[in-house]
N, C-alpha and C positions, 0 to 999 in steps of 0.2 A: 802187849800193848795194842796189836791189831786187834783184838778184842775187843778192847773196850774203846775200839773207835768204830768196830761194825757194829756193835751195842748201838752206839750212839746215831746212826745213820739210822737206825734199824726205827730207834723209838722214837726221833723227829720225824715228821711228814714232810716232803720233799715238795719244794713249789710247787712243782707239775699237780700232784696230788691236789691241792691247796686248790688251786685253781681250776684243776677239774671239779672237784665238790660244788665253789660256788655256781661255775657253770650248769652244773645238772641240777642247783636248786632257780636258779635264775630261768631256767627253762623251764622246768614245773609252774615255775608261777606264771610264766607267760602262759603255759597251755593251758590253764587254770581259770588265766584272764580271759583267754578265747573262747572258752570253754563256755565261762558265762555272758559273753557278748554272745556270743552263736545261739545260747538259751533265752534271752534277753528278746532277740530280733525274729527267732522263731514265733514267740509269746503276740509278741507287736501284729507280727504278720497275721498269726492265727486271729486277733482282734480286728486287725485291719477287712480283710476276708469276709467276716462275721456283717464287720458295719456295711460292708459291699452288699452285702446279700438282703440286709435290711433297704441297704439304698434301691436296689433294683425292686423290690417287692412296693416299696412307695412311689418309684418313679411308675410302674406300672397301674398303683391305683390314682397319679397324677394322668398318666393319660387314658384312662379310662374308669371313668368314679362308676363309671353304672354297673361295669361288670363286677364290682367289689360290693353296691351297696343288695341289700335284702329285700327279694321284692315281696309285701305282705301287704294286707287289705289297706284300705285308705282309711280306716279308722285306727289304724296302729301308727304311733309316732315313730319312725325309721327314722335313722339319719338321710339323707338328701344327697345325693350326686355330688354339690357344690359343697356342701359341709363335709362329705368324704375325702373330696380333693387337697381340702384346705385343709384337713388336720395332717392327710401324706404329705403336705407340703412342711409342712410344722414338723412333723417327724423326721421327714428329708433332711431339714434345718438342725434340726439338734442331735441326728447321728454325722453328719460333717463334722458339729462341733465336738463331741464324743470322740470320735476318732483323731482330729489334730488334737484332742488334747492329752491322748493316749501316746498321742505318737512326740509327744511333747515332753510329757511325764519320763518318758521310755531313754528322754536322749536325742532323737532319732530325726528332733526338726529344731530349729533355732527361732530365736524370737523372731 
């Protein structure tokens, strides 16, 4: 008879078990979940970075259009100091928006 009651212990799974199982799949998916947030915000960052570099490269032809624009005879149509400025201003303009919309898309900012 003790037999076939260690049988029986032997081939149930004991709470402890039980709950150890769901614990260690409960934790898989959380670090699974972090795993892909931390991939997520890295992505955002590397974007974010990117538009910075764009930002800086425009604010630099915002304050200074002459050192960006080409200087070539007076009979060649060039862009113009003031039409250089004004397009890095425009570009300025729609890498901000580029990026809050990235960082928007991502999660990462609220309405």
């Amino acid at each position: 008879m003790t037999n076939d009651h260690l049988n029986s212990i032997i081939a149930k799974p004991s709470l402890f078990e039980v709950i150890g199982l769901i614990t260690v799949l409960v934790s898989l998916i959380f670090v699974g979940y972090e795993l892909r947030q931390a991939n997520k915000i890295a992505r955002v960052e590397t974007e974010w970075q990117l538009m910075n570099s764009y930002a800086a490269w425009d604010e630099a032809t915002i304050s200074c259009p002459e050192c960006f624009t080409p200087k070539v005879s007076e009979n060649m149509e060039v862009m113009s100091p003031e039409w250089a400025r004004n397009q890095s201003i425009i570009y300025r303009a729609l890498n901000t928006w580029q990026a809050a919309e990235i960082g928007y898309d991502e999660g990462l900012l609220s309405e």
